[in-house]
C-alpha positions as CSV (number, residue, x, y, z in Angstrom):
1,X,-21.1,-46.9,-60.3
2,X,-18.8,-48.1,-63.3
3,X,-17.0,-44.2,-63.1
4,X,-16.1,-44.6,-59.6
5,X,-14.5,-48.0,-59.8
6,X,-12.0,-46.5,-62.9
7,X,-11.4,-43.3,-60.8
8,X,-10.5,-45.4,-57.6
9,X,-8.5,-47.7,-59.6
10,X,-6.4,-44.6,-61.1
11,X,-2.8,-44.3,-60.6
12,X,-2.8,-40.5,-59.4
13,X,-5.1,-38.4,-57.1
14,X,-5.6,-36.0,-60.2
15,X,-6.5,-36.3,-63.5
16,X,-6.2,-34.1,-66.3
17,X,-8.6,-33.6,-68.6
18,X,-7.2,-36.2,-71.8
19,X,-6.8,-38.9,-68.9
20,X,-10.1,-38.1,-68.0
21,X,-11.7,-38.5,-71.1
22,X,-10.1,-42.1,-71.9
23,X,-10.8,-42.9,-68.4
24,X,-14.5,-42.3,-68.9
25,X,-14.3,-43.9,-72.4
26,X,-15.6,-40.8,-74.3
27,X,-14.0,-38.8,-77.3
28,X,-12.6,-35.8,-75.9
29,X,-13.4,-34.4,-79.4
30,X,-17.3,-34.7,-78.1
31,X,-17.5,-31.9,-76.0
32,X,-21.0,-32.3,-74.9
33,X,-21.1,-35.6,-74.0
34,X,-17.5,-35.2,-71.7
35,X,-18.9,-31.9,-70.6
36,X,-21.9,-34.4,-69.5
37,X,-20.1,-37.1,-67.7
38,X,-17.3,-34.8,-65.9
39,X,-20.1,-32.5,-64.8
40,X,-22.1,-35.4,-63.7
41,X,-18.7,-36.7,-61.4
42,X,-18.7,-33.3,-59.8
43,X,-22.1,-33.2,-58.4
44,X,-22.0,-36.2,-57.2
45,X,-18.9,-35.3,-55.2
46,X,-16.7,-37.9,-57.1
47,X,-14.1,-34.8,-58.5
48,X,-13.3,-31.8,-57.9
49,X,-11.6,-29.0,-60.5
50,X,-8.4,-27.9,-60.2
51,X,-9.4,-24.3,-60.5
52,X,-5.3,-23.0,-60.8
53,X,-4.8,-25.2,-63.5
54,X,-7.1,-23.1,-66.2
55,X,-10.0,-24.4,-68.4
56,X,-10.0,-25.7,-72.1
57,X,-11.2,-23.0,-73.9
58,X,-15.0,-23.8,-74.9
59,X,-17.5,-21.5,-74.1
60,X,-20.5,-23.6,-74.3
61,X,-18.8,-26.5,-72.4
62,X,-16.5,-25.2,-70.0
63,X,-14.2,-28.2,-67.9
64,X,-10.9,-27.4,-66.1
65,X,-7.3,-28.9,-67.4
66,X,-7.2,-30.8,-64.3
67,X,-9.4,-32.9,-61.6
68,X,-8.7,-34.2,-58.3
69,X,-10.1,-37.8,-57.4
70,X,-12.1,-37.4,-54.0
71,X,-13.8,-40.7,-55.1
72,X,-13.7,-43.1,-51.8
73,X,-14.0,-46.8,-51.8
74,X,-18.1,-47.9,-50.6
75,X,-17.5,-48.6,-46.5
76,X,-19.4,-51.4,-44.6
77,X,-21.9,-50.2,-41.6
78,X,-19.0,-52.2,-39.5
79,X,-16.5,-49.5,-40.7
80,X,-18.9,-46.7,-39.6
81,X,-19.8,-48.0,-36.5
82,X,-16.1,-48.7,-35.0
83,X,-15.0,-45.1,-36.4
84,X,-17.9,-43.1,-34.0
85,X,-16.6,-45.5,-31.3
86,X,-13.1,-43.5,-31.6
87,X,-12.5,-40.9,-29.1
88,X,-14.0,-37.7,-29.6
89,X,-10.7,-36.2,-30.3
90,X,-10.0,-38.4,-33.1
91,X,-13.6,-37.1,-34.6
92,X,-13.3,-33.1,-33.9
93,X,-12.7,-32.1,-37.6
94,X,-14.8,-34.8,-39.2
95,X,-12.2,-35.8,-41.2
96,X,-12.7,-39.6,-40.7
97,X,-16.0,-39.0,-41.3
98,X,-16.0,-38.1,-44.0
99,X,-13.0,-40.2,-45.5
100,X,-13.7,-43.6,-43.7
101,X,-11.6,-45.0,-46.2
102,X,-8.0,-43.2,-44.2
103,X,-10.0,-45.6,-40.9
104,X,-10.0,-48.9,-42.8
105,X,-5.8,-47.8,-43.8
106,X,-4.4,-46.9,-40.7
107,X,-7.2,-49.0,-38.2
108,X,-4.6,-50.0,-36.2
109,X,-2.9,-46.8,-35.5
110,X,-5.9,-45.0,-35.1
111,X,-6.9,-47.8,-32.7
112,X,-3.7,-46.9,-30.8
113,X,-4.3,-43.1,-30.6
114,X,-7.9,-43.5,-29.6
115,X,-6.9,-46.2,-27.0
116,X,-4.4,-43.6,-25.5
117,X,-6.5,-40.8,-25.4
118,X,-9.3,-42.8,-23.5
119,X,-6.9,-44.4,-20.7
120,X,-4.2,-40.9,-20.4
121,X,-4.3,-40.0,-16.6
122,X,-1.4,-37.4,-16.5
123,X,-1.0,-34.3,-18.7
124,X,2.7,-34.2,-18.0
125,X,4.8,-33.6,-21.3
126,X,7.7,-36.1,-22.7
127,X,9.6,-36.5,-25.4
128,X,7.7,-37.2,-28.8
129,X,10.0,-40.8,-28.7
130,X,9.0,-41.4,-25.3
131,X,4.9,-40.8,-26.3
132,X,5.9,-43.1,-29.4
133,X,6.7,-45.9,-27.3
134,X,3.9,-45.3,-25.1
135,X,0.9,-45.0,-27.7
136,X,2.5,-47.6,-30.3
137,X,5.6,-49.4,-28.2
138,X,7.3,-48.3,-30.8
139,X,9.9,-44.9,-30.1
140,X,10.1,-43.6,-34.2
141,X,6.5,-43.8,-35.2
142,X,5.3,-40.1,-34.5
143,X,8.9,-39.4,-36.7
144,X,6.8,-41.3,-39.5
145,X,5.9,-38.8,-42.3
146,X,2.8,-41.0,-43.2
147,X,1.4,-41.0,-39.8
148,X,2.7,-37.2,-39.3
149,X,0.5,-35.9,-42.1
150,X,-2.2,-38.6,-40.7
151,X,-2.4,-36.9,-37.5
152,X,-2.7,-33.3,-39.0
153,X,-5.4,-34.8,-41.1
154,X,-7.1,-35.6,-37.9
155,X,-6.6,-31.8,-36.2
156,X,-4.0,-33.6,-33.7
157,X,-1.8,-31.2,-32.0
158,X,1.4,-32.0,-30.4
159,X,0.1,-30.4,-27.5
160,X,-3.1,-33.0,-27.6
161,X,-0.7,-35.8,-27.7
162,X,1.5,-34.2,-25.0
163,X,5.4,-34.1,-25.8
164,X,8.2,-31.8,-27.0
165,X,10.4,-32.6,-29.2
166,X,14.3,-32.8,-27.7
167,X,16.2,-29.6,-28.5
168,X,18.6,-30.2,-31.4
169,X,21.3,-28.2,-29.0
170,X,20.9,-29.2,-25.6
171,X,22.8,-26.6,-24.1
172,X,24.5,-27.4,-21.1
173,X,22.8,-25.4,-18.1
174,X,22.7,-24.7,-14.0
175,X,19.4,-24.0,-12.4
176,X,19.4,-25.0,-9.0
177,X,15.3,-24.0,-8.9
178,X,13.0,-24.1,-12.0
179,X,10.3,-21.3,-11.5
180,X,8.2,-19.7,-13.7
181,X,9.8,-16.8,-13.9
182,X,13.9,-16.6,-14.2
183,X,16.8,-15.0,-15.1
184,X,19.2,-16.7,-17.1
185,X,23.2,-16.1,-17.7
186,X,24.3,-17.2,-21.2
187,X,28.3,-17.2,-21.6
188,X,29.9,-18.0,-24.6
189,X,33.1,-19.5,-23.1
190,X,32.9,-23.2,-20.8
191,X,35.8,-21.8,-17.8
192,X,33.5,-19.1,-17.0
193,X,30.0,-20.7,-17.5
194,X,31.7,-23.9,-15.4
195,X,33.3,-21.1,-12.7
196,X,29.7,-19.7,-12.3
197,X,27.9,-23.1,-12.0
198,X,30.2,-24.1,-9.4
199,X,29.7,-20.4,-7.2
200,X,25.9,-21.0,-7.6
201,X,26.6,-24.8,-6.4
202,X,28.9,-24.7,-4.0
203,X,28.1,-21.1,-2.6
204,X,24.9,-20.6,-3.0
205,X,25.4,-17.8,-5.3
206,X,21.7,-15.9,-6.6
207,X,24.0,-12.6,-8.1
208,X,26.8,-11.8,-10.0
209,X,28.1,-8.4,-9.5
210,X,25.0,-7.0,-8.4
211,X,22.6,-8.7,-10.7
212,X,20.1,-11.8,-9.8
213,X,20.8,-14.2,-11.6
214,X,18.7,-17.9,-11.7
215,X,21.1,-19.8,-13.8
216,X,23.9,-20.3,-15.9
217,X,23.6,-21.7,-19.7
218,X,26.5,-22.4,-21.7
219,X,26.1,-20.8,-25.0
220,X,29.3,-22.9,-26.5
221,X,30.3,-20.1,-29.1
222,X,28.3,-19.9,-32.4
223,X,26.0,-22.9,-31.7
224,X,23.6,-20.2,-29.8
225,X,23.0,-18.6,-32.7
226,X,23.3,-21.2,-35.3
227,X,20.0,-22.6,-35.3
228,X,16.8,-20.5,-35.6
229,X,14.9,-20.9,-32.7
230,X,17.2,-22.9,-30.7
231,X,16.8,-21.0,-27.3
232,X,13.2,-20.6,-27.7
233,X,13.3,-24.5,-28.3
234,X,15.2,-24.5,-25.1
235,X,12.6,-22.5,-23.5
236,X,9.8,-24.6,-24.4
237,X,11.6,-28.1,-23.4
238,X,11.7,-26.8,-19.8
239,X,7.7,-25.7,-20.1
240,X,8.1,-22.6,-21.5
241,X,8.5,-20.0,-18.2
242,X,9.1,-16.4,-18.4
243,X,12.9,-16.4,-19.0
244,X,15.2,-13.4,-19.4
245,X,18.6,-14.3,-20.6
246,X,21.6,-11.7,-19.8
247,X,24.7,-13.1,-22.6
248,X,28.0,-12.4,-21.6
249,X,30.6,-13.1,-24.2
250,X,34.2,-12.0,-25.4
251,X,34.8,-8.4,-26.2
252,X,35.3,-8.7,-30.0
253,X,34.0,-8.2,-32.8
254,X,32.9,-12.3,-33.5
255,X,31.6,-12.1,-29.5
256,X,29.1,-9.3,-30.0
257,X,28.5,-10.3,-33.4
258,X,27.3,-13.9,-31.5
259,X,24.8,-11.8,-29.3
260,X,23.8,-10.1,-32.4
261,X,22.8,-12.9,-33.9
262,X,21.5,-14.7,-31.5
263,X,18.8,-12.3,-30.9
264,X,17.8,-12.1,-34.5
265,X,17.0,-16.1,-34.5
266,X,15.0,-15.9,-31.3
267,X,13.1,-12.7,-31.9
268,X,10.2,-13.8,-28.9
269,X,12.7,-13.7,-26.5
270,X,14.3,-11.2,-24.4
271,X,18.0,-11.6,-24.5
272,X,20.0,-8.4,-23.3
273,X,23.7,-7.7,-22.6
274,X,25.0,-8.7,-19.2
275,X,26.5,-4.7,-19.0
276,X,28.2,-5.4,-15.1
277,X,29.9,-8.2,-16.7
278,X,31.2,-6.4,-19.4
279,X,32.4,-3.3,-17.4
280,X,34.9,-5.9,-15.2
281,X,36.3,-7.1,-18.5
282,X,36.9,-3.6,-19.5
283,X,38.4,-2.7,-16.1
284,X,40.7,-5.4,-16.1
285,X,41.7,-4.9,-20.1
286,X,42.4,-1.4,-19.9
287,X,45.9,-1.3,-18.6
288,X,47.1,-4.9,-20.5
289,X,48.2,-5.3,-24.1
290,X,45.3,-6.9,-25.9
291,X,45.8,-9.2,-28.4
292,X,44.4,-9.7,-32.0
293,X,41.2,-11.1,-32.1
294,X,40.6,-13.8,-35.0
295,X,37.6,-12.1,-36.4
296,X,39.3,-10.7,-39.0
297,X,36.6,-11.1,-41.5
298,X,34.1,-9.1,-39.8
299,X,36.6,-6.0,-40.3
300,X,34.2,-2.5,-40.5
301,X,31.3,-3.8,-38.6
302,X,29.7,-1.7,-36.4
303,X,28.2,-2.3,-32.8
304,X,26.8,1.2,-32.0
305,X,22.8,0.1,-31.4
306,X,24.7,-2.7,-29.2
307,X,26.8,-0.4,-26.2
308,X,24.4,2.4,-25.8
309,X,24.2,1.7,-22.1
310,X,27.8,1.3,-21.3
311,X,29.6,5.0,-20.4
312,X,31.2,7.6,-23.2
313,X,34.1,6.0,-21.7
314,X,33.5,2.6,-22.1
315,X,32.2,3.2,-25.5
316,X,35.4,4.8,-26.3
317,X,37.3,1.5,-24.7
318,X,34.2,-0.6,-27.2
319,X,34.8,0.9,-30.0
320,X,38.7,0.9,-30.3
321,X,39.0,-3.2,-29.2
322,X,36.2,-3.2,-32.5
323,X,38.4,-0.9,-35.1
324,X,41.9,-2.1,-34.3
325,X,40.6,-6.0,-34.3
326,X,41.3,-7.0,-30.3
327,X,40.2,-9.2,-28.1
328,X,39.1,-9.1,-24.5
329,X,38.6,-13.0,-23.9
330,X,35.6,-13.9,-21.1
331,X,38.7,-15.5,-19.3
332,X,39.9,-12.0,-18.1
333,X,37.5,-12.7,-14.9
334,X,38.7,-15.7,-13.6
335,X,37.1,-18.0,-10.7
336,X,39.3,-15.9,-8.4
337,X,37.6,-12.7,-8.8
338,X,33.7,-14.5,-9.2
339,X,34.0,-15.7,-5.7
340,X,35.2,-12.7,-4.0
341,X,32.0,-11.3,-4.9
């Protein structure tokens, strides 16, 4: 058909309606005879009306401002037949089915995907660089934004194709046994996440005054609550078990301010206050001189929702190092007194 050849050889995937009408060679001033042509494009599947973009007014011959192009270049039976040779995967949605055209594009990395899917003997996740390679021997292709939306078109998941992507902070972490269900330390501070690892490592340590503990992550200050998401990315990189994080942090207003936020960007998970942790700090700060804390900015903030599990007394303790601006550093506990527990 003469129409489908101009709207394949169009610059754009739309059209509005003035393009249209030069397009088709009519007059737009000739309403019925555009109205006839457009109308004619749209049964036969060739357009389609962009409905958000409003119509031009005429009652009698009503036509959108805008069209989009669905037109798709005529496909030999060859085409056909090595697209329903495609594992079934590839073929779930229809979608190259139906556009056999996106096949005779992107043959060769549809070949690729199809051959993977046929020959893949282990369900075992890796790293969407490592799968890259694998699939196309290639490590950035499945970073592609072409072959990204190509693979959505296609109703790909990443869980089809297997892989995670790497956490942008790989926090530093001890876990001498991976199970499915664990809890996990966060501190804030490297001496005592480092003290920890090495009482777990060398000593065998499974508590920490009185509390099971799994692991130890290093939360490295702000980065564990910088990113949205980034512990529930951590989560999922190690298979996603049931984890319960404790966080142990400084006693200022900048540490629980951290814990604050790092619940509100991981809002699945449950993250909690390590409380036994926080009562040594407070029983070793009570008869010292504390000094300022540098979270001057954060003056007036309140932690009440934060301590209502810690004692009137330790409240009291809380909510004076908050007011006055102290700071009871993590480094108050040192290896010593960890591994005399």
């Amino acid at each position: 058909m003469e129409y489908k050849k101009c709207l394949l050889e169009y610059k754009n995937k739309t059209i509005d309606l003035n393009d249209l009408s030069v397009l088709l060679k009519k007059n737009i001033a000739d309403t019925s005879t555009l109205y006839e042509a457009v109308i004619g494009l749209v049964e036969s599947g060739l357009l389609v009306p962009v409905k958000k973009s409003g119509m031009n007014g005429n009652k009698k011959y009503p036509l959108y401002k805008k069209y989009r192009i669905i037109a798709e270049p005529d496909i030999s039976s060859d085409v056909i037949g090595q697209i329903s040779s495609l594992h079934p995967i590839l073929l779930k949605n229809g979608y190259l089915s139906s556009h056999p055209s996106v096949y005779d594009n992107y043959k060769k990395t549809i070949n690729k995907l199809s051959q993977y899917f046929f020959q893949r003997k282990s369900n075992v996740p890796i790293s969407r660089k490592e799968r890259s390679f694998e699939i196309f021997e290639q490590e950035k292709i499945l970073d592609d934004s072409s072959i990204k939306s190509l693979i959505k078109s296609l109703g790909i998941t990443q869980d089809d194709l297997c892989f995670y992507d790497t956490p942008e902070y790989c926090f530093h972490d001890y876990i001498p046994e991976k199970k499915n269900n664990m809890v996990l330390l966060i501190c804030e501070n490297k001496d005592i996440w480092f003290n920890i690892r090495r009482c777990m490592f060398e000593d065998n340590y499974k508590s920490l005054f009185g509390t099971h503990i799994d692991g130890v992550v290093y939360g490295n200050g702000n980065k564990v609550s910088q990113k949205k998401g980034a512990l529930i990315e951590y989560v999922r990189f190690m298979g996603s078990p049931n984890v319960r994080f404790l966080y142990w942090g400084d006693i200022d207003r900048e540490g629980f301010d951290i814990f604050r936020r790092t619940k509100a960007v991981n809002p699945s998970l449950d993250i909690s206050l390590f409380i036994p942790g926080y009562r040594k700090m407070i029983e070793r700060a009570r008869h010292i001189q504390l000094e300022d804390s540098p979270s001057s900015q954060k003056e007036g903030m309140r932690f009440d929702d934060l301590i209502e599990l810690f004692t009137p007394e330790e409240k009291i303790f809380l909510n004076t190092v908050f007011t006055e601006n102290k700071l009871v550093p993590q480094e108050i506990i040192p290896y010593t007194l960890l591994s005399k527990e």
